[in-house]
N, C-alpha and C positions, 0 to 999 in steps of 0.2 A: 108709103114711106117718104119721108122729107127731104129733101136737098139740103147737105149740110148750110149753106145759103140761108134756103128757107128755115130751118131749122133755128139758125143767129137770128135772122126778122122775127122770128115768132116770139123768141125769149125778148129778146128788146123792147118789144110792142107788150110787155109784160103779160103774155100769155103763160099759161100752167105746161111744160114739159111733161109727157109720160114717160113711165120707165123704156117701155120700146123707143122714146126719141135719145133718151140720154143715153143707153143702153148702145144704141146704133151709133151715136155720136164719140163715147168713147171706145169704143172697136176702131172708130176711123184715127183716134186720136195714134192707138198704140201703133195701128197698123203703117200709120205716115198719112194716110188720102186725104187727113183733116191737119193742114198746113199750122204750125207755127203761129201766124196774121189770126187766121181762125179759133184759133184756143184765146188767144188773148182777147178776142172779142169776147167770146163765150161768157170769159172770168167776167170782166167788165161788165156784160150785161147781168150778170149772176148779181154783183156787187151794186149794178145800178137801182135793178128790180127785184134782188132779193129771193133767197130759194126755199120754198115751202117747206114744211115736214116730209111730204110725200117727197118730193125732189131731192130734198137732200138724202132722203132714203137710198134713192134709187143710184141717184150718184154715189154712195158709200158702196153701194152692191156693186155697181158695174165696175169702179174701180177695184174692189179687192178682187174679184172674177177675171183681171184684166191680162192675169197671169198667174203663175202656179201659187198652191197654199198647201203649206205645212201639212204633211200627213200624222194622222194619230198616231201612234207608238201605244200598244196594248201595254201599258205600263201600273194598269189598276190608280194611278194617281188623278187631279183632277188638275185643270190647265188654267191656269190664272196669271195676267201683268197686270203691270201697272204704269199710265201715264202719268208724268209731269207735262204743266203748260211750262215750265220752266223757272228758274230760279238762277240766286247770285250764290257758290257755295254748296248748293243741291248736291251731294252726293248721295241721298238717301238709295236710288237704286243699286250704289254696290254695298247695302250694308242688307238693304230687303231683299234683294235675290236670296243670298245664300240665307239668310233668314225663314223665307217663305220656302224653299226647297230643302232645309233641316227640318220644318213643322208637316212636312211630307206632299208637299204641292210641287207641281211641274212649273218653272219661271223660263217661258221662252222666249227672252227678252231683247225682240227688235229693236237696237237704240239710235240715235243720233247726233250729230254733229254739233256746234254750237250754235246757234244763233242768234244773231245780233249780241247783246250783250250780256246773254247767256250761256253758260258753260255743255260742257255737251259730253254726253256719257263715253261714247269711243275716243274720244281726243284725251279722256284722263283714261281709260283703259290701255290704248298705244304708249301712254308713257311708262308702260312695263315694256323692255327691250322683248321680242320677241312676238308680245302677244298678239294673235292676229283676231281681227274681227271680222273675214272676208270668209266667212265658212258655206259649206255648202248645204245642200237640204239633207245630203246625207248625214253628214259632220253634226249638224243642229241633232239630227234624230237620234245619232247617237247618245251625243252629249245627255239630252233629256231622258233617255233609257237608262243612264251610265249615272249620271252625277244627277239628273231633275233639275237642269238649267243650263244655260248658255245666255251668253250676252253678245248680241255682233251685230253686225251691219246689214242693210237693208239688198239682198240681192238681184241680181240684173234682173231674174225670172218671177221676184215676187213685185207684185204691184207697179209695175212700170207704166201707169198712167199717171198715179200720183208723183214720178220725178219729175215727168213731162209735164203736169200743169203746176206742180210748184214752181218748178224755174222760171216758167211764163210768169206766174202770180211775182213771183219774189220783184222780177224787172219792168212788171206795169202794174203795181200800184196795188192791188189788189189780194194784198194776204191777207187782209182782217175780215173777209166776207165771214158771218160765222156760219153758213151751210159750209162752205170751202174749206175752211178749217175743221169742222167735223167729217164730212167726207176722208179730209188728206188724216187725220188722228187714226178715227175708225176701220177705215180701211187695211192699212197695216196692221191694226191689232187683230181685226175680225181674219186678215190671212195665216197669223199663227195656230184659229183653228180652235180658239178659246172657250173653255167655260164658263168665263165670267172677270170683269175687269174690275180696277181700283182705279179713278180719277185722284189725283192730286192738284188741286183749281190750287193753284199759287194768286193774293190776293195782294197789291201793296203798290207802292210805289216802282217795284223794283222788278214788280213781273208784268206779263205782255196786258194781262189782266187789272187794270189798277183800281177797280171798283168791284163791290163785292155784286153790285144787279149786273156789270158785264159779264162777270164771272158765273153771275148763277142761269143770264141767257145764254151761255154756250152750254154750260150743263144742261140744262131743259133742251137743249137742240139734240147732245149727243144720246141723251137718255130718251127722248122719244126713238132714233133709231134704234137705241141696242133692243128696247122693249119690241122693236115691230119685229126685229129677227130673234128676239127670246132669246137674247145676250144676258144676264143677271148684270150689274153695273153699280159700283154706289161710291159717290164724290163727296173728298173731303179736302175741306176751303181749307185753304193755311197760309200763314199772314207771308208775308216778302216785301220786308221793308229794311230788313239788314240779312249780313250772309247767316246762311245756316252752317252752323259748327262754327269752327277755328279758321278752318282754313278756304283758302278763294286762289285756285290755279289749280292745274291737270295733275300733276304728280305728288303733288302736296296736298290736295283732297284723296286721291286714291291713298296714300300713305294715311292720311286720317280716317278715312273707313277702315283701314285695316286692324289701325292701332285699338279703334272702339270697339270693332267684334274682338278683340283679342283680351280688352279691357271694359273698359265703360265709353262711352259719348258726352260730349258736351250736350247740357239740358235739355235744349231745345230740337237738338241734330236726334235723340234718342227718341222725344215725344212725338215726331214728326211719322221716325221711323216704326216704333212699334205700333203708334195707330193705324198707320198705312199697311203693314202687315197684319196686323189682327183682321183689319177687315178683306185682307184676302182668305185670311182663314176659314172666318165668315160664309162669307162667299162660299167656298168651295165645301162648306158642309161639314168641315171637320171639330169644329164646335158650336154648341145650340146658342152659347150668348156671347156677344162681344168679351166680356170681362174675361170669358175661359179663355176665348180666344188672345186677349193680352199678357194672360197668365203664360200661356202654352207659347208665344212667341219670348216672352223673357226668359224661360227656364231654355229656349233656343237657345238663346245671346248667355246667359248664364255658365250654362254645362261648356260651352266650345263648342257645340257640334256647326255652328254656324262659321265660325273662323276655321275649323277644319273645312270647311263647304268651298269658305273664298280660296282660300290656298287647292283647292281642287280644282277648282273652275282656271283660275289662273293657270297652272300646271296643265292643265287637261289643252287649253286653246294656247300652249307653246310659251306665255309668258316666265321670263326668267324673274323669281322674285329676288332672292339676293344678290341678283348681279343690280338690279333698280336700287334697292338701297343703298350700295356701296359703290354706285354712280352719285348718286346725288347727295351723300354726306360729303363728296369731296366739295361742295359748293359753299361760299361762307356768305352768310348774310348779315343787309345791315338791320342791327338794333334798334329799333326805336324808343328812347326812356322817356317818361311822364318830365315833364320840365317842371312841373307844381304837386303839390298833394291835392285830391280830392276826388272824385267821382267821374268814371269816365262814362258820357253823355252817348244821344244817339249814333250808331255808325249806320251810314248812309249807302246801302248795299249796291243800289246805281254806281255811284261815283268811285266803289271799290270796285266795281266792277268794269269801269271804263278804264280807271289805271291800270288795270292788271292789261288789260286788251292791248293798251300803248303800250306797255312793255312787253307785247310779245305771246300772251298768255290766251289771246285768241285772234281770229283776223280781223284785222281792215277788208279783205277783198280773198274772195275766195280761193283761189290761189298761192297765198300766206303760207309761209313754213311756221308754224307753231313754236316757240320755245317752251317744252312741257314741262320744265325747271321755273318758270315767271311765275310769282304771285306772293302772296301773302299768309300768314299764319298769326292771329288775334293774341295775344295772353292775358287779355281783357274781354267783358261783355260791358254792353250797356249795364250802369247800374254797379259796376264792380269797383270797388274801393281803392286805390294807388295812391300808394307815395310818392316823392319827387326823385327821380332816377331808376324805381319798377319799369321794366320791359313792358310798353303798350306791344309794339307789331312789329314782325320779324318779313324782312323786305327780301328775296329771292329773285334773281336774274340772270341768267349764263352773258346777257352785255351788261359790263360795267358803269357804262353811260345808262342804259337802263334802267338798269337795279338804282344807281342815282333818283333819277325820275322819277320811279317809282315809290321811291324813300320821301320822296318832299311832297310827293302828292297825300302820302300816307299822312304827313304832320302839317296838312291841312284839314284832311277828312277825321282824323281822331281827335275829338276835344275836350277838354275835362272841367267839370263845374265846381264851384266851391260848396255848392249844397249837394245833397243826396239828390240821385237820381231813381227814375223808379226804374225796378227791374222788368224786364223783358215779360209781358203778359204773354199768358199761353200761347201756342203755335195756332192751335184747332182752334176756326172762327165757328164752323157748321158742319154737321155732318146728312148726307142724304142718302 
């Protein structure tokens, strides 16, 4: 057995890690006896020398083992999530949850905070007064026996190596490793316990991914592991070069997921989301070809039984829904109108998304109090026809100086051509 010491020399000097080295290495991480100085080497030599298939394996394994994992629930259902690398607008998990748990699938959906200058699934969930994301292995099992889903937060007892080396990775330099980031992805999904996952490879300017081979070498990283532990896996690329849907901020996207399972979805926010669900359907066996499977997720979204689903999940984890909406209709936003007639041009889902972040809508620094009121709502897409005085974007902010800000940032970032513009091509780049 190695000296955690000898262990950091061995990786540096770009030798091959066994699983018994990584294995023993994170035991000491969880345990405290592998210091702080020493994880941040690890990452660093990881990121200098790069981490095999095998290695990144084994570190996926040792991390999800590193603490408890989700027990089955004899529930006859089969257990499928789904990740995003991240997006501007992304709301698609709270319209696929209840979607993929009405088509009779279990959704036990570990989610996460924002990062960087992306939005993050519990920061628009908390913006229902009430609802809690801090559930326990019990609460989760229920939920999944009861409703076939929950959404909540990451707890002390599952996976507590991956907080420990993210926080190191996040402060020296070191996130982009792509073993690192499939281990930190994998790991938490493989602790819920899963039969089978859905990737959403976000591809564009505007996600962490901005080329479709970076994108497709973290696929190929995460898909050799799920295959060595017989995880079923299948990743679908989807552009992110402007927000998806209407809306970009916490309470204003969960309000538009709600409004589209109760109605319909903007274009792009619906095509994103039924593909992403069909192929959890896929997946989990419950129809032989994709198309059944898009068939069977619409007549979901169709009938209600999916907007019945959300308003259960909501309700069931404490969330107040109509106290949320008759909080925030008392807020008045400012207008923004087309100043010309013509064609409104690319929106730049980056820079929609760093406004919104300055006003409040996500943090500077992680200790931020959130205003879950900050952001924006489109009444325009690329490619969409306006007159002079049609409502472009609707600017929301609980600070005045803010919501200001935020309003002039908007009527730079939206710009309108005098020629036609082309419309928005499909979402789906590639499917695997």
């Amino acid at each position: 057995m190695k000296s955690t010491k000898e262990l950091l020399r061995f990786k540096r000097d770009g030798h091959h890690l066994t699983a018994d080295d990584i294995h023993q290495f994170i035991d000491g991480v969880v345990s405290g006896t592998v210091s702080p100085a020493q994880v941040g080497a690890f990452c660093m030599a990881s990121c200098v020398r790069g981490l095999d298939s095998e290695e990144t394996a084994a570190l996926t394994m040792s991390m999800t083992h590193s603490g408890k994992v989700l027990r089955r629930s004899d529930t006859g259902r089969r257990r499928i999530d789904k990740h995003s690398t991240g997006g501007v607008g992304d709301k698609v998990s709270l319209l696929l949850a209840p979607l993929a748990s009405s088509c009779g699938i279990d959704v036990p959906m570990i989610s996460g905070r924002g990062l960087g200058h992306t939005g993050g699934t519990l920061d628009k969930l908390e913006s229902v007064p009430g609802f809690s994301i801090a559930m326990t292995e019990q609460e989760m099992d229920h939920c999944l026996t009861v409703n076939g889903l929950f959404m909540a937060g990451q707890t002390v007892d599952l996976v507590p190596a991956d907080r420990i080396l993210y926080a190191i990775r996040d402060v020296t330099g070191t996130v982009e490793n792509i073993g690192l980031i499939t281990a930190s992805i994998l790991s938490k999904k493989f602790a819920e316990s899963l039969d089978g996952l859905v990737m959403d490879m976000k591809v564009g300017s505007a996600a962490f991914m901005q080329t479709l081979d970076q994108a497709r070498t973290l696929a190929e990283s995460m898909k050799s592991v799920c295959d060595s532990v017989g995880i079923p896996v299948r990743f679908v690329f989807t552009r992110m070069d402007e927000p998806l849907g209407y809306a970009v901020g916490n309470w204003l996207e969960i309000a538009e997921a709600e409004h589209a399972l109760a109605t319909s979805a903007e274009r792009s926010l619906a095509e994103v989301t039924i593909e992403l669900t069909a192929h959890m359907v896929h997946v989990a066996g419950l129809e032989t070809t994709i198309e059944d499977s898009r068939r069977r997720v619409v007549r979901a979204w169709k009938n209600g039984s999916a907007h019945q689903q959300f308003h259960r999940m909501i309700a069931q984890q404490g969330g107040k829904w109509s106290d949320a909406v008759t909080m925030y209709a008392m807020q008045t936003p400012i207008v923004i109108e087309s100043a010309t007639s013509g064609w409104v041009d690319h929106i730049d889902a980056r820079a929609v998304a760093d406004a919104v972040q300055q006003a409040g809508g996500g943090r500077q620094r992680e200790d931020d109090v959130i205003d879950p009121s900050a952001g924006v709502v489109f009444h325009c897409e690329r490619g969409s026809e306006v007159a002079a005085g049609d409502p472009l974007v609707s600017v929301y902010a609980r600070d005045a100086a803010r919501r200001d800000e935020l309003a002039a940032a908007m009527r730079s970032i939206i710009q309108t051509k005098t020629a036609p513009v082309e419309r928005k091509p499909s979402m789906i780049i590639e499917v695997w």
